[in-house]
C-alpha atoms as one frame of an Amber mdcrd trajectory, in Angstrom:
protein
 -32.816 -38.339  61.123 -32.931 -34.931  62.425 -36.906 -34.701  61.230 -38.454
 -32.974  64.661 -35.521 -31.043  65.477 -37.681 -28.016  65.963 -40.805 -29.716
  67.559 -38.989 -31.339  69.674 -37.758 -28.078  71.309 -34.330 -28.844  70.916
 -32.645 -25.279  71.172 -28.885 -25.720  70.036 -29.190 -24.594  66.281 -27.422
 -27.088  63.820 -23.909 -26.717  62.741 -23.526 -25.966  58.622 -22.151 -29.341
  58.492 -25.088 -30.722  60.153 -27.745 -28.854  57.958 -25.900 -30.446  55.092
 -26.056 -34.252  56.446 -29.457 -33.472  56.671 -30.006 -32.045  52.926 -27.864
 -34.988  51.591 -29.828 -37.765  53.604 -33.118 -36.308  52.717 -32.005 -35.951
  48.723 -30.473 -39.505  49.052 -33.511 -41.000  50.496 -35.712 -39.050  47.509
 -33.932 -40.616  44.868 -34.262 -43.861  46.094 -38.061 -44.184  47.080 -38.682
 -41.929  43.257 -36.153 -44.629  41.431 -39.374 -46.486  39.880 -40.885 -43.158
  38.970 -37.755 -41.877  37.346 -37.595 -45.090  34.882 -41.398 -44.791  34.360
 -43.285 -41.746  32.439 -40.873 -39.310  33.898 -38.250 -41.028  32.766 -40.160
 -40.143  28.831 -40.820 -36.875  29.749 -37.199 -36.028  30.727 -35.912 -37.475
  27.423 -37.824 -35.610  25.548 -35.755 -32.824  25.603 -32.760 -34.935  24.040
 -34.307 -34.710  20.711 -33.718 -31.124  20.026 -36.211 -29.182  18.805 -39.529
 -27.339  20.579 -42.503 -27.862  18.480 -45.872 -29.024  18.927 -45.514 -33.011
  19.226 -42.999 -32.317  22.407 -45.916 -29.977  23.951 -48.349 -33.075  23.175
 -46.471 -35.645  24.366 -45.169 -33.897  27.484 -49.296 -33.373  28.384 -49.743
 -37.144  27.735 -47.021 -38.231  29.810 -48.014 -35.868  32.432 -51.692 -37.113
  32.873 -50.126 -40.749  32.480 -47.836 -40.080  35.414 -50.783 -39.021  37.470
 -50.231 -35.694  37.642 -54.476 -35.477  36.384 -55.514 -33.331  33.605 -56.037
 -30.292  35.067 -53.060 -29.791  36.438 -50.872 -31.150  33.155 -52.825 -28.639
  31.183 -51.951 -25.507  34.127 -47.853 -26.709  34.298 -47.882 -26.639  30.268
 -49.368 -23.044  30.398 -47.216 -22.200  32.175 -44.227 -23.359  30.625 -45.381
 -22.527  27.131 -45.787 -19.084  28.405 -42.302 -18.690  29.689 -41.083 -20.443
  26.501 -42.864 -17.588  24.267 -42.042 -14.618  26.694 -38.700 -15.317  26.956
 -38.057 -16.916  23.700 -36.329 -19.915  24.357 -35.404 -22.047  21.897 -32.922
 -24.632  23.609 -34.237 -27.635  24.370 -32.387 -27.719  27.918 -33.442 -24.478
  28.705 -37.046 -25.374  28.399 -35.948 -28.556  30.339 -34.870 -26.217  32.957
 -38.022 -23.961  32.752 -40.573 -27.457  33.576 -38.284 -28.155  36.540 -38.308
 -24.424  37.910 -42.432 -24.893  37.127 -42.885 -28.277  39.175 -41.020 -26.525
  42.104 -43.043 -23.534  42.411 -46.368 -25.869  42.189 -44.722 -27.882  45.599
 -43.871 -25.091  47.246 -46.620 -23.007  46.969 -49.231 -24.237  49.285 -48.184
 -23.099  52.660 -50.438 -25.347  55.018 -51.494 -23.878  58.599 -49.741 -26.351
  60.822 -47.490 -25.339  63.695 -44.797 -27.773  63.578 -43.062 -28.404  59.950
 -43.721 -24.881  58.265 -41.316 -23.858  55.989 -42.354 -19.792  56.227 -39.258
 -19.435  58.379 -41.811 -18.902  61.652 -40.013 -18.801  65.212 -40.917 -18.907
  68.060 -41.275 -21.502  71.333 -43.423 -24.767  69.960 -45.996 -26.353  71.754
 -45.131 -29.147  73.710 -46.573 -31.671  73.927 -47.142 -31.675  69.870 -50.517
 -32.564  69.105 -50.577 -34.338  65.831 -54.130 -35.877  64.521 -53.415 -38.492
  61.638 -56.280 -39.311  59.046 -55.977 -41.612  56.388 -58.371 -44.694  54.847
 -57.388 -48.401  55.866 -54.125 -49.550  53.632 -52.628 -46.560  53.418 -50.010
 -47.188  55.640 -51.158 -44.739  58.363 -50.062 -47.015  61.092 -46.904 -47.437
  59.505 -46.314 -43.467  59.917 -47.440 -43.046  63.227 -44.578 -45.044  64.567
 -42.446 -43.561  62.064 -43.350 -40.479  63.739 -42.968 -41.597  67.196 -39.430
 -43.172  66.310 -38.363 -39.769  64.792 -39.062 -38.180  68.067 -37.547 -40.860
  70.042 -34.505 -41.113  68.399 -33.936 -37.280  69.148 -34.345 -37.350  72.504
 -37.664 -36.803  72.757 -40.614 -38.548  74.153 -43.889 -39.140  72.075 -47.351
 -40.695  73.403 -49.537 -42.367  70.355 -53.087 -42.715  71.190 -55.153 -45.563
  69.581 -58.129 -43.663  68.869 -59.095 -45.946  65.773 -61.395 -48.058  68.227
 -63.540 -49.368  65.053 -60.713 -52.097  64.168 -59.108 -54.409  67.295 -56.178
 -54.973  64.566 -55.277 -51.503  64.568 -55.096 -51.383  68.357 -52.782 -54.629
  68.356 -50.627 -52.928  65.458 -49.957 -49.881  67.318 -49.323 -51.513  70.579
 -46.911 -53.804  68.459 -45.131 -51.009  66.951 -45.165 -48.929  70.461 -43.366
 -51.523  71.736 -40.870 -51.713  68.466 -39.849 -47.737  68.776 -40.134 -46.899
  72.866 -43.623 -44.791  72.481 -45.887 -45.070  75.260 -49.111 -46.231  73.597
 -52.905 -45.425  75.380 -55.276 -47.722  74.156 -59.136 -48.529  75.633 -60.727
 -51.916  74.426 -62.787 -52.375  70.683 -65.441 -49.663  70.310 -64.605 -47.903
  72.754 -65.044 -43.859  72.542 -61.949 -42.375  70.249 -62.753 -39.136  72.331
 -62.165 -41.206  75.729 -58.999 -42.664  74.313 -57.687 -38.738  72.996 -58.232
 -37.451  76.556 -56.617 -39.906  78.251 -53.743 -40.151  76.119 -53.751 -35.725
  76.645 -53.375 -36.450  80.011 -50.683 -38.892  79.912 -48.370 -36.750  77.655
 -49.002 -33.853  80.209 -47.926 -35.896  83.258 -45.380 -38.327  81.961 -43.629
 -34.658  79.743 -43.823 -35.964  76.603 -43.241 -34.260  73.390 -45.573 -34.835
  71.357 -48.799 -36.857  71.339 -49.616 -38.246  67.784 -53.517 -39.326  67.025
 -54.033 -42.630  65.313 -58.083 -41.729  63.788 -60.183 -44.574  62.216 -59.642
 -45.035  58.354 -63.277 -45.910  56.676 -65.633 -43.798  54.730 -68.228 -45.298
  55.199 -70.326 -42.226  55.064 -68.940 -38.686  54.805 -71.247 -37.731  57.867
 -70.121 -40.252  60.341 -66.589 -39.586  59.487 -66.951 -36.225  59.766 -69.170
 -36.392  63.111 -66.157 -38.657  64.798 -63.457 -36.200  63.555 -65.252 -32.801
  64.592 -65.927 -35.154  68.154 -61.810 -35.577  68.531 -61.127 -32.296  67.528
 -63.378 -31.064  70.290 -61.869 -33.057  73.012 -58.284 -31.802  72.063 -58.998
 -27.978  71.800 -60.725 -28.065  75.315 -57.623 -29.373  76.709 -55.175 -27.285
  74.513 -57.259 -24.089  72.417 -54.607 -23.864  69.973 -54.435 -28.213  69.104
 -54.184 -29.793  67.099 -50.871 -28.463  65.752 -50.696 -30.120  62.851 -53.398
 -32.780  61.069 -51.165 -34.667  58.925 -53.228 -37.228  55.979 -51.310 -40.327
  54.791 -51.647 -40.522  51.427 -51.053 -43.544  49.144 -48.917 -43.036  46.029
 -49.769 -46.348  44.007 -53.227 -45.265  44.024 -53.090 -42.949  42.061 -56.030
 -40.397  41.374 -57.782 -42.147  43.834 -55.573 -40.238  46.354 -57.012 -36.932
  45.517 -60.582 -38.649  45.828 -59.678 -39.137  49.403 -57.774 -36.425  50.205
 -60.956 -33.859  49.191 -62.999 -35.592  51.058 -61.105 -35.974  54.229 -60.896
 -32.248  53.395 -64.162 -31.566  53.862 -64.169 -33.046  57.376 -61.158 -31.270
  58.623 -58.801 -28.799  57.774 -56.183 -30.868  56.861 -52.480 -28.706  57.109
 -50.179 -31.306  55.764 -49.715 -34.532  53.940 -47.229 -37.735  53.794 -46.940
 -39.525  51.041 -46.380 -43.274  51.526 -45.364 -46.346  48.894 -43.345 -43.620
  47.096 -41.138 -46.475  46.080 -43.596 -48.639  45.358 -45.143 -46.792  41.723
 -43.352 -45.858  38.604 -45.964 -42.898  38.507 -45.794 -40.776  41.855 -46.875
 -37.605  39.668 -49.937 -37.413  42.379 -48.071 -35.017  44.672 -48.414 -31.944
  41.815 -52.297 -32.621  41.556 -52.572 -32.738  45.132 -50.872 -29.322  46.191
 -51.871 -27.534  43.058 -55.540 -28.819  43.546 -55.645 -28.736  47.071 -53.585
 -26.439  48.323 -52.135 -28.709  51.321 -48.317 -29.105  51.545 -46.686 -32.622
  51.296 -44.423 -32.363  54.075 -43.029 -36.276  54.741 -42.676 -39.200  52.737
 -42.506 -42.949  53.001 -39.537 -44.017  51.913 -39.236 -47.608  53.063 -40.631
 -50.085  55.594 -38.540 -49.381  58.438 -39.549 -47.283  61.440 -36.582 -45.323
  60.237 -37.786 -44.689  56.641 -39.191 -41.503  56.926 -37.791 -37.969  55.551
 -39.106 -34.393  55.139 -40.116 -33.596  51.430 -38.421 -31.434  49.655 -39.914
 -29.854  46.664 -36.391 -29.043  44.824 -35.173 -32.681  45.572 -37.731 -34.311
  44.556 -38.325 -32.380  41.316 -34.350 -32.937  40.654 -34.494 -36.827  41.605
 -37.312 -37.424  38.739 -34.968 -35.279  36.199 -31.527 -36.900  37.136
């Protein structure tokens, strides 16, 4: 999948016909990780509008559904003011047409936070990329954060590319053995030092490898407890450090893997990974493994971080860009 095409500083522009392979595969890949979400409370919420008929109880229900997906009360309550309002200011009175209104509403929440990350803006920015790619990954144990980093490193592989992953979660010996595992799975050079061992040791090092060995990207592995909000933020600010002495304007992008099946919990984390870093873009994992998945509206409307990738699978392959207008049209279909 064409996911780094940019990062990877390939400079031949795609062909139309490539641009829309890539829109199909991405909306194909949507519809299949959102399938359990799209028979579950979204499923309700899209038949609602098959009854014909706008009056209070749809407005209710629609709220109750919406908070039952996940989507968290707050930001049920701000969609349905904002529907409602286009409902009375334009006057519609067709069911499908307010149908149409929720969908144009759950776009516009997706796409509006723009995140500050180098590599997978969607603000139309050119311009040379860095290269290597520095990309720091946070995330809590479980949420499949190893998973993603050699998803990563295979996207970058299988374009050509060359990507270093460094195991800077030195607080677990299993997540040293995983990545090495999966380094081996998807050709990425991994740099590892032993069991509590320095993350900051093992981010240099691995800086230094990408430079001499002309790799594209380097991608951070970080360890996932929280514990306590200080040390967490003390080891992060620590890595962060390291990287912008070697490169001022890294890290390029500092990408949180979120878990979908968790629900509200995921916005728990998210704020308070938040508050140790500036976080600049999300990925969404175990889309396909809820029948809610209405967490990805609370977290850019509460947040203001973009989702940028999803999980859409197990493989190394399973990985695709999110799109906002796909995945609002794969919960409606």
């Amino acid at each position: 999948m064409r996911l780094f095409r940019r990062a990877a500083n390939v400079e031949e522009s795609a062909t139309a016909v490539e641009e829309q392979e890539l829109v199909e595969e991405v909306e194909q890949r949507t519809e299949e990780a959102l399938e359990r979400t799209r028979r579950g409370f979204f499923g309700h919420i899209a038949s609602l509008f098959d009854r014909g008929g706008i009056d209070d109880q749809l407005w209710e229900e629609l709220e109750e559904l919406l908070i039952a997906a996940d989507v968290g009360v707050v930001t049920a309550q701000r969609i349905l003011d904002q529907v409602r309002n286009r409902v009375e200011k334009e006057r519609l009175k067709d069911p499908a047409q307010v149908r149409a209104a929720l969908k144009e509403t759950l776009v516009q929440l997706l796409t509006a936070p723009q995140g500050k990350g180098l590599l997978w803006a969607t603000n139309g920015a050119s311009g040379a990329l860095p290269r290597p790619a520095v990309i720091l990954v946070l995330g809590v144990n479980g949420t499949g954060k190893t998973t993603t980093i050699a998803k990563l490193a295979h996207a970058y592989q299988s374009e050509g590319g060359k990507a270093v992953i460094a195991a800077g979660d030195t607080f677990r010996a299993a997540a040293i053995e995983q990545l090495k595992e999966w380094g081996e799975r998807v050709g990425a050079d991994v740099i590892a030092h032993k069991q509590g061992a320095d993350p900051g040791a093992v981010v240099f090092d691995a800086l230094e490898a990408a430079e001499s060995r002309g790799a594209d990207a380097v991608i951070i592995d970080t360890a996932g407890r929280l514990h306590t909000k200080f040390n967490l933020m003390e080891e992060l600010r620590k890595i962060r450090r390291v990287i912008e002495r070697k490169e001022p304007s890294a890290p390029h992008e500092v990408l949180l893997v979120l878990d979908a099946t968790i629900g509200q919990n995921a916005l728990i984390q998210a704020k308070a990974f938040t508050e140790a870093v500036e976080v600049t873009s999300i990925c969404l994992t175990k889309l396909d493994g809820t029948s809610k998945g209405g967490i990805v509206f609370a977290i850019c409307d509460q947040l203001g971080i973009p989702v940028r990738l999803v999980g859409t699978g197990e493989r190394p392959e399973d990985l695709a860009p999110f799109s906002p207008e796909a995945f609002v049209e794969a919960l409606f279909r």
